[in-house]
VEXKOLRO-174330 format. One record per atom (N, C-alpha, C): residue number from 1; atom name; chain; x, y, z; residue in three letters. Coordinates in pm, 1 decimal, always signed. Layout:
<nodes>
NODE   pos   site   unit       east      north         up   code
NODE   NUM     CA      A          X          Y          Z    ALA
...
</nodes>
This chain:
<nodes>
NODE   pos   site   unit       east      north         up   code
NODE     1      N      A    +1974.5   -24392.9   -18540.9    UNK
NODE     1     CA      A    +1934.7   -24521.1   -18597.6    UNK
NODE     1      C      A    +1781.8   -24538.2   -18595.4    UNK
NODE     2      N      A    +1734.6   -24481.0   -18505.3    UNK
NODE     2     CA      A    +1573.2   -24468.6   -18475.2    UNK
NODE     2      C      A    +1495.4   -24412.1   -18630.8    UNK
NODE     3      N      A    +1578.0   -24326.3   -18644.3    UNK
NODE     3     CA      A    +1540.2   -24252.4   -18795.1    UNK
NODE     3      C      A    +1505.6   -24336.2   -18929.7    UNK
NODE     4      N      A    +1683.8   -24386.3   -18930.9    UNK
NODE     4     CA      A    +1702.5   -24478.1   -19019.0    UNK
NODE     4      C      A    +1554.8   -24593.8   -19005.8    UNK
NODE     5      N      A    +1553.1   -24661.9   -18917.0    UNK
NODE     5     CA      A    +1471.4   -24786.9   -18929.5    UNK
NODE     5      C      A    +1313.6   -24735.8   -18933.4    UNK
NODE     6      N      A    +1288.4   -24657.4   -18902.5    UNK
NODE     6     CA      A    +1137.7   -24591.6   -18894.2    UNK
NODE     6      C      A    +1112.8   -24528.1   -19030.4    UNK
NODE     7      N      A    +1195.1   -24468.7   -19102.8    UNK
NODE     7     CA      A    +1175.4   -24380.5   -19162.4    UNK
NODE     7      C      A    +1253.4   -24417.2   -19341.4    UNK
NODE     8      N      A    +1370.7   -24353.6   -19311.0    UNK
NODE     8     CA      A    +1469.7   -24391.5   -19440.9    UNK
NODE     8      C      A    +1504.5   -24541.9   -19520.0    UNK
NODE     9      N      A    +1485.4   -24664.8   -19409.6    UNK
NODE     9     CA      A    +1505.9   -24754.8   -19473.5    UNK
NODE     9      C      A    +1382.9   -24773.3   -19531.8    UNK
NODE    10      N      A    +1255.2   -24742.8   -19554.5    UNK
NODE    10     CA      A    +1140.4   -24811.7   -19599.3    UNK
NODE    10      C      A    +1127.8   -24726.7   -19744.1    UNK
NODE    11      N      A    +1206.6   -24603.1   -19746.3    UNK
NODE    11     CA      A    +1220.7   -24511.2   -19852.6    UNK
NODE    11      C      A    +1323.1   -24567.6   -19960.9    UNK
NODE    12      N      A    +1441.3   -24616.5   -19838.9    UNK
NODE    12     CA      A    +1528.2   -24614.3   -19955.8    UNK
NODE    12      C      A    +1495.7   -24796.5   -20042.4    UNK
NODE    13      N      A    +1393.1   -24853.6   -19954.1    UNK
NODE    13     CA      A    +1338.6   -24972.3   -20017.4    UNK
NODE    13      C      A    +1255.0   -24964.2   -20129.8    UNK
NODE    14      N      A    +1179.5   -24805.8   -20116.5    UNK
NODE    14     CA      A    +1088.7   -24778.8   -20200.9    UNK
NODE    14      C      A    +1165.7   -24727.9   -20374.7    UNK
NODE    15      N      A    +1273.5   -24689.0   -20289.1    UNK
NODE    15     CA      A    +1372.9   -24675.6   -20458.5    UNK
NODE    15      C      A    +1430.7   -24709.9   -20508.0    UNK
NODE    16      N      A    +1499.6   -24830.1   -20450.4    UNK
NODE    16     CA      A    +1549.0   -24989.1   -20473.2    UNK
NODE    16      C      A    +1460.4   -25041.2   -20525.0    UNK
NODE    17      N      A    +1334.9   -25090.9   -20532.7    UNK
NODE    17     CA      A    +1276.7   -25176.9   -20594.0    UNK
NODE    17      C      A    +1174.3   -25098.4   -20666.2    UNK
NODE    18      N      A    +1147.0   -24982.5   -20717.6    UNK
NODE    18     CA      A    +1081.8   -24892.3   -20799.7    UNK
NODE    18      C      A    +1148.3   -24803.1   -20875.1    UNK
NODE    19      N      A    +1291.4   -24796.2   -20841.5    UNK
NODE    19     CA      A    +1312.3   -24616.8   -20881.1    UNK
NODE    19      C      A    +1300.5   -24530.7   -20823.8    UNK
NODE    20      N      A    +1303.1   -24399.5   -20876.7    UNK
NODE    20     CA      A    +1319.3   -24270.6   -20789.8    UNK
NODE    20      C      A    +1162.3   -24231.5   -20857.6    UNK
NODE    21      N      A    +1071.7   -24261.7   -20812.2    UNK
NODE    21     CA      A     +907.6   -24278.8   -20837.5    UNK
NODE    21      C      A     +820.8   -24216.5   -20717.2    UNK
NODE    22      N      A     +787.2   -24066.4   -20752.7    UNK
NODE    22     CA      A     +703.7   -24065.3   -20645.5    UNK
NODE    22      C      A     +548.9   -24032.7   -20689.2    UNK
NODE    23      N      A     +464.9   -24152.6   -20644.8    UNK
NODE    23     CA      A     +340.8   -24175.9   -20744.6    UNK
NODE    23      C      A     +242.0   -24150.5   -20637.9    UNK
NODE    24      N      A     +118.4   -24017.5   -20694.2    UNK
NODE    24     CA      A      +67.3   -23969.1   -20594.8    UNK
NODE    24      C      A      -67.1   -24047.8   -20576.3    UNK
NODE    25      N      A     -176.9   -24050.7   -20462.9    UNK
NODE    25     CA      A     -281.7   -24186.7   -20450.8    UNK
NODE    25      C      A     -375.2   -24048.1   -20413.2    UNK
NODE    26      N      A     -519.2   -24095.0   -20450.5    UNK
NODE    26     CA      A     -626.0   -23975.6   -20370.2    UNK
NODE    26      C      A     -668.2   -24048.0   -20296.3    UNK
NODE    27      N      A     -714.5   -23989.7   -20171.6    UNK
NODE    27     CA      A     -773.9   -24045.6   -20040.6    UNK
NODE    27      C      A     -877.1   -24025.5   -20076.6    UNK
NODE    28      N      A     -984.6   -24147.6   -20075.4    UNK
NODE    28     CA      A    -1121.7   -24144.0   -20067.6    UNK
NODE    28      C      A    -1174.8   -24227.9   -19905.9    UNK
NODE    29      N      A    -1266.9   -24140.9   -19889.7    UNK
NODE    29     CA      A    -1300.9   -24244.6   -19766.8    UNK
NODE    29      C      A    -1462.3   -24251.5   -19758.5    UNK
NODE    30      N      A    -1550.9   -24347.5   -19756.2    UNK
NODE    30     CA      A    -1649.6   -24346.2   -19705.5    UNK
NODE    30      C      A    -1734.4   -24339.7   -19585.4    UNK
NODE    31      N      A    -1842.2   -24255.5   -19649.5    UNK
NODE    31     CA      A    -1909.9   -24220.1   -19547.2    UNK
NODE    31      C      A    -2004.1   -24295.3   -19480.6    UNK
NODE    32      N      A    -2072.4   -24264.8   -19341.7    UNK
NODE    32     CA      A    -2236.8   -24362.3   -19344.2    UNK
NODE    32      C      A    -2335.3   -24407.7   -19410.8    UNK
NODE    33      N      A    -2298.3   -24334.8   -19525.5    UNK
NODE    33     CA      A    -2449.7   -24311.5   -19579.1    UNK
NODE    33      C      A    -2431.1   -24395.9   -19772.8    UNK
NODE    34      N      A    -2261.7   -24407.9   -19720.4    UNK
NODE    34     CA      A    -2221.2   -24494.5   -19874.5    UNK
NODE    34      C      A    -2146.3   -24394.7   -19936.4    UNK
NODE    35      N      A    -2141.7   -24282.0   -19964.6    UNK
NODE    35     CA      A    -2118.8   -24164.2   -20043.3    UNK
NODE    35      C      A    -1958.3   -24176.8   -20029.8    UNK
NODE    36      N      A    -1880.6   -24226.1   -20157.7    UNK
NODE    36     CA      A    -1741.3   -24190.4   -20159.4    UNK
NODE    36      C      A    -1692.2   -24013.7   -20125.5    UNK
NODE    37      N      A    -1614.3   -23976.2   -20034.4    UNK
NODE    37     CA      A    -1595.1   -23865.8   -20074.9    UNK
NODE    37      C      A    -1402.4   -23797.2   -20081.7    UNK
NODE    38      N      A    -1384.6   -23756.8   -20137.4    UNK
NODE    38     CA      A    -1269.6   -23711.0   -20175.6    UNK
NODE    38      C      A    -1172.3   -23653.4   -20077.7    UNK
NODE    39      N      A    -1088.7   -23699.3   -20023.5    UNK
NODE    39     CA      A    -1020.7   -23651.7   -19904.9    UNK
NODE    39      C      A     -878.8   -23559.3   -19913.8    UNK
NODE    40      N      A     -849.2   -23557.9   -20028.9    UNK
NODE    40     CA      A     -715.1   -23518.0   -20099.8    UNK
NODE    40      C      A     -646.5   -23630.3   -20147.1    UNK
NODE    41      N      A     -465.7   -23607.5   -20112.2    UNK
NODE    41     CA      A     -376.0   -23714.0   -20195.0    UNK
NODE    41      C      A     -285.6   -23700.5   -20091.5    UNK
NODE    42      N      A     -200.1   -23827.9   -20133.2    UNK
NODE    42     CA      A     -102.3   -23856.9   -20065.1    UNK
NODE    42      C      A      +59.7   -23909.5   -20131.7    UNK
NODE    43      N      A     +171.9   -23921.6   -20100.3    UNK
NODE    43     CA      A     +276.4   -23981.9   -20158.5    UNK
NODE    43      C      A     +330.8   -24029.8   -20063.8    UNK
NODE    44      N      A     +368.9   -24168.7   -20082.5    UNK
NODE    44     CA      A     +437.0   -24273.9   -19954.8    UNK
NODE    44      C      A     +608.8   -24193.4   -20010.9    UNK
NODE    45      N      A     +672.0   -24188.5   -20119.7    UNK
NODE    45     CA      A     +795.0   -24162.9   -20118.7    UNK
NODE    45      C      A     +826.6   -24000.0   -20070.4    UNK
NODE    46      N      A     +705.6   -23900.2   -20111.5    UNK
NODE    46     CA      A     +782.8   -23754.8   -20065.3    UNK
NODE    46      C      A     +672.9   -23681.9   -19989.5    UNK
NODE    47      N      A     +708.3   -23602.6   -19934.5    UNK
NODE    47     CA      A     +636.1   -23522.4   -19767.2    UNK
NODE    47      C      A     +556.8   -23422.6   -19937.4    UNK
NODE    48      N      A     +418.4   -23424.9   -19840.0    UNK
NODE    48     CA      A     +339.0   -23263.5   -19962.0    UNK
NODE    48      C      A     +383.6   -23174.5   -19987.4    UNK
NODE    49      N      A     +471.9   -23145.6   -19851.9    UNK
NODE    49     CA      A     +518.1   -22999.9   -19861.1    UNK
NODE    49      C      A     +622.7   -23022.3   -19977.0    UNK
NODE    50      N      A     +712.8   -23116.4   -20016.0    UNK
NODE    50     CA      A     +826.0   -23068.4   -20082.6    UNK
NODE    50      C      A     +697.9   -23078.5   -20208.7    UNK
NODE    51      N      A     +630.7   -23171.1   -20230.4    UNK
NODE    51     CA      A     +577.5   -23212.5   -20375.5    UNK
NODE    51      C      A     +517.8   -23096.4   -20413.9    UNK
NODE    52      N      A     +429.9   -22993.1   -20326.8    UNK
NODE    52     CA      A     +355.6   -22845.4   -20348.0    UNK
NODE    52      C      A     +509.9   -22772.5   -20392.9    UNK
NODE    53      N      A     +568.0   -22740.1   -20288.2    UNK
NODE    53     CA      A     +675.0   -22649.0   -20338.5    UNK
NODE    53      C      A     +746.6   -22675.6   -20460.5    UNK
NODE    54      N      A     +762.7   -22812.0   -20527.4    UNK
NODE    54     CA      A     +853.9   -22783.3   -20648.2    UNK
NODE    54      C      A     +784.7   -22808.5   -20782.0    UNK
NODE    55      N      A     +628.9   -22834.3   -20760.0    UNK
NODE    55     CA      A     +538.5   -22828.3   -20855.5    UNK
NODE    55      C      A     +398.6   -22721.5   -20859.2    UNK
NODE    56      N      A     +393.3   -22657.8   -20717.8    UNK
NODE    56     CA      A     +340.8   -22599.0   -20722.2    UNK
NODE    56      C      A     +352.1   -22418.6   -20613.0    UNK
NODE    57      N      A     +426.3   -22441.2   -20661.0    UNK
NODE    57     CA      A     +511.3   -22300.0   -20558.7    UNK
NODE    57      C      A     +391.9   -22202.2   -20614.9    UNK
NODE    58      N      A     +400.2   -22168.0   -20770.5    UNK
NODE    58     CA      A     +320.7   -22073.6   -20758.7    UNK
NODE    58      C      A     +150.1   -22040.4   -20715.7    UNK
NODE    59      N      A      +81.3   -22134.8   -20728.6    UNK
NODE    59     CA      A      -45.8   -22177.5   -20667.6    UNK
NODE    59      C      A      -24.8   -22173.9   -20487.0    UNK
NODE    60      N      A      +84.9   -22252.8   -20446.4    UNK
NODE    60     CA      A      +82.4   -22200.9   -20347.0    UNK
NODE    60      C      A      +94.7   -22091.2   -20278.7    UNK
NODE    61      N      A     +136.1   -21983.5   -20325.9    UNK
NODE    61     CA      A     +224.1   -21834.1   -20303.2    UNK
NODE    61      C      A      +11.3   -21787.6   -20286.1    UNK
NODE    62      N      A      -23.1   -21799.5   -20398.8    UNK
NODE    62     CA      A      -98.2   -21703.2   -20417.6    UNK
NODE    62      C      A     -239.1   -21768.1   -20309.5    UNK
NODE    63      N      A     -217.2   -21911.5   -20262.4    UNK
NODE    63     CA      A     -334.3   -21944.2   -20152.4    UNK
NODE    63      C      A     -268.7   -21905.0   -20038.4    UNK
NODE    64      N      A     -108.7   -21828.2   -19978.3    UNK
NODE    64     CA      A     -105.7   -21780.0   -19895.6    UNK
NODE    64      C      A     -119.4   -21632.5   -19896.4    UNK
NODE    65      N      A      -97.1   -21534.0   -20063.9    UNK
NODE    65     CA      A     -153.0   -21439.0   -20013.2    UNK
NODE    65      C      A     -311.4   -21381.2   -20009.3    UNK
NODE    66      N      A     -365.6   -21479.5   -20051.1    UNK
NODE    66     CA      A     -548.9   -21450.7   -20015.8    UNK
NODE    66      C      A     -557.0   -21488.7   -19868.8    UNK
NODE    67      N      A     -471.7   -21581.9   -19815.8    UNK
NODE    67     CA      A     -521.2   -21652.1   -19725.2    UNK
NODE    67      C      A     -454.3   -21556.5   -19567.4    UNK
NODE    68      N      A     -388.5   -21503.4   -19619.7    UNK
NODE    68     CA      A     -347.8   -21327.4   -19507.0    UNK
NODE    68      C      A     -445.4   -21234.5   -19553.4    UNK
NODE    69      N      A     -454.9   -21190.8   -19674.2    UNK
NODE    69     CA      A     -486.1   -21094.8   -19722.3    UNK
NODE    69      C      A     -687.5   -21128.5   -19660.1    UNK
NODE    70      N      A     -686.6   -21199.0   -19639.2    UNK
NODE    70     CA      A     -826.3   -21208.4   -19522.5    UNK
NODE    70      C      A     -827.5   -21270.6   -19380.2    UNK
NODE    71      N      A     -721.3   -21278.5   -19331.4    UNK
NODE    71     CA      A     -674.3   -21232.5   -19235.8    UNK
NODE    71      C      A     -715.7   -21155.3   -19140.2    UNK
NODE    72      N      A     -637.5   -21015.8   -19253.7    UNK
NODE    72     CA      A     -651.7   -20886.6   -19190.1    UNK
NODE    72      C      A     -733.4   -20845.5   -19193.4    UNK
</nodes>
């Protein structure tokens, strides 16, 4: 139930009153000095990992094999 109330009910609120919508946001955050800077993205309805893997499997494949392939 810990799950449910922390987690799934705020999701399944998010698709009750939107749809099955998962709408991605870029993180900007500022700095000291004023300078917006670009932090990546985020999705309140789905984890990155699934959103990389089923839109971007192949981009990802190939930043893990550079990313061994210097490694070694």
């Amino acid at each position: 139930m810990d799950y449910w109330a922390g987690t799934m009910q705020n999701d399944c609120y998010l698709i009750a009153a939107d749809g099955w919508v998962a709408k991605t946001q870029r993180l900007l955050e500022t700095g000291e000095n004023g300078k917006t800077r670009d932090k990546g993205w985020t999705c309140d309805l789905l984890p990155k990992p699934l959103i990389t893997a089923r839109f971007f499997a192949k981009e990802q494949a190939a930043i893990e094999t550079r990313a061994s392939s210097i490694s070694n």
